[in-house]
ROMARGU-972724 format. One line per 5 residues: for each residue x, y, z of C-alpha. Coordinates in nm, 2 decimals. Layout:
X/Y/Z ~ ... .
This chain:
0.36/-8.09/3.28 ~ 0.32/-7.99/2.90 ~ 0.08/-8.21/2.83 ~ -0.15/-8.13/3.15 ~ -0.14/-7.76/3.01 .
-0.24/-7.82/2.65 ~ -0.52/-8.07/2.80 ~ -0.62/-7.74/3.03 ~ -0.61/-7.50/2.75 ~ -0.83/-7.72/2.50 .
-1.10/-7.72/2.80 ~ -1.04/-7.35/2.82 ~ -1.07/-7.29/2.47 ~ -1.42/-7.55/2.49 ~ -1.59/-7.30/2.71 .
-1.49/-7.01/2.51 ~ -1.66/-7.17/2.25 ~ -1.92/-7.26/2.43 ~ -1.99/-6.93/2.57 ~ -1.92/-6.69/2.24 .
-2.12/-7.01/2.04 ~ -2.38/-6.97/2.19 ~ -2.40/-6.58/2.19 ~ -2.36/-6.57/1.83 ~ -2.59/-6.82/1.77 .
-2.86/-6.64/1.97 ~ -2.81/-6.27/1.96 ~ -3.13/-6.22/1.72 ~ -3.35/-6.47/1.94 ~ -3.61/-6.30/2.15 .
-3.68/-6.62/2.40 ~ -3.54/-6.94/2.41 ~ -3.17/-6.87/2.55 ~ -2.95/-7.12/2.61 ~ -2.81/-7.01/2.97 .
-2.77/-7.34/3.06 ~ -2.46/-7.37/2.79 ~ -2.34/-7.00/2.84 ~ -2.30/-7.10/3.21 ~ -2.08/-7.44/3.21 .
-1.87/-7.23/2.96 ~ -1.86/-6.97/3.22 ~ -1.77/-7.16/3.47 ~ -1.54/-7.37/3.28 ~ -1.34/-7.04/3.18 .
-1.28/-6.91/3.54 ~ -1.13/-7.28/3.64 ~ -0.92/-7.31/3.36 ~ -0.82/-6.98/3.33 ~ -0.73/-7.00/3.70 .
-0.57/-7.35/3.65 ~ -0.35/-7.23/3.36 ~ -0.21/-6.92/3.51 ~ -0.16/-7.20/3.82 ~ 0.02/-7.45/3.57 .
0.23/-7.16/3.45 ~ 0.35/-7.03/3.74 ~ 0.45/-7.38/3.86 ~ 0.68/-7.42/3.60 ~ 0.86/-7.11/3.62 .
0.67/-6.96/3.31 ~ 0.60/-6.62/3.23 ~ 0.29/-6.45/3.37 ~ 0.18/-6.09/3.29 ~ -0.03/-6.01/3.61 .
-0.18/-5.68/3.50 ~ -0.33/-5.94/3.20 ~ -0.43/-6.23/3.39 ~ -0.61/-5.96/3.67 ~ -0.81/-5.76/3.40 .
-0.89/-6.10/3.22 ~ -1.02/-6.23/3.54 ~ -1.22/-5.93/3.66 ~ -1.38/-5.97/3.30 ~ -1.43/-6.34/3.33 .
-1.58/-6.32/3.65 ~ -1.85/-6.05/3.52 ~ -1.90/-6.28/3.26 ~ -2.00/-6.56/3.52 ~ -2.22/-6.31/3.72 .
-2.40/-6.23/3.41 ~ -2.44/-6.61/3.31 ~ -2.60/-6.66/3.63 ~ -2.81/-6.40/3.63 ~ -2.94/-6.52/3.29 .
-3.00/-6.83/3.45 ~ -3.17/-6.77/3.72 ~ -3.40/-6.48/3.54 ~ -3.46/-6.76/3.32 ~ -3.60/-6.98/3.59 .
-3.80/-6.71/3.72 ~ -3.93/-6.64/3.43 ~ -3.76/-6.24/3.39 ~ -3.57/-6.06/3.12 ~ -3.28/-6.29/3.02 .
-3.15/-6.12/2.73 ~ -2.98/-5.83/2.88 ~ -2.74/-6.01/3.07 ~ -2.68/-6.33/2.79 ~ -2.55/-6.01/2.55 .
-2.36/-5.87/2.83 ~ -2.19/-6.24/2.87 ~ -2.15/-6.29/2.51 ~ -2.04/-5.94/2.44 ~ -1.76/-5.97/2.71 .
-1.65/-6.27/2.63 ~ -1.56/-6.14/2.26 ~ -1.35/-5.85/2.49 ~ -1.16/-6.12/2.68 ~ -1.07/-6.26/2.35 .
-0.99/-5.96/2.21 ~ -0.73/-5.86/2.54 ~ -0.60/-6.20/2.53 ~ -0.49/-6.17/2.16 ~ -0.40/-5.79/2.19 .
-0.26/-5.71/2.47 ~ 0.19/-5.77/2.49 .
């Protein structure tokens, strides 16, 4: 079961990256956002996020739930804000906005996940 939870977190850590990458790679652009990238991180975080707390708790492991509920609440705005990138994209309509607000929140989930005893 170890190994299934280090092969989880590495994808979880992937769409971290791929989400914060991304971000900080684009904060100064003025078009040209990748939402495409900032979503499959999105939704990469949210299912593995979900799947490690799963793995954990299956094992008999330690699980702060006051944590894993704020870091979801944030991870699910993050997702929201990913697609609405997207699909402003698409259609053409401010995408910026809501790519800093995923970016931005992203940094905060990192920040709780570090932080927070």
């Amino acid at each position: 079961m170890e190994i299934v939870l280090n092969l989880v977190l590495v994808l979880h850590f992937l769409g971290l990256a791929a989400i914060i990458g991304v971000f900080l790679v684009q904060m100064r652009a003025k078009s040209g956002f990748r939402t495409d990238i900032l979503l499959t991180g999105a939704i990469t975080q949210v299912v593995t996020g979900l799947a490690l707390v799963g793995i954990r708790q299956m094992g008999d492991l330690g699980v702060d739930n006051a944590k894993i509920a704020v870091k979801l609440i944030i991870a699910l705005v993050i997702l929201a804000a990913a697609i609405l990138a997207s699909v402003n994209k698409r259609k053409g309509g401010k995408v910026k906005p809501a790519f800093h607000a995923a970016g931005g929140l992203a940094i905060v989930n990192v920040i709780i996940a570090v932080l927070w005893d």
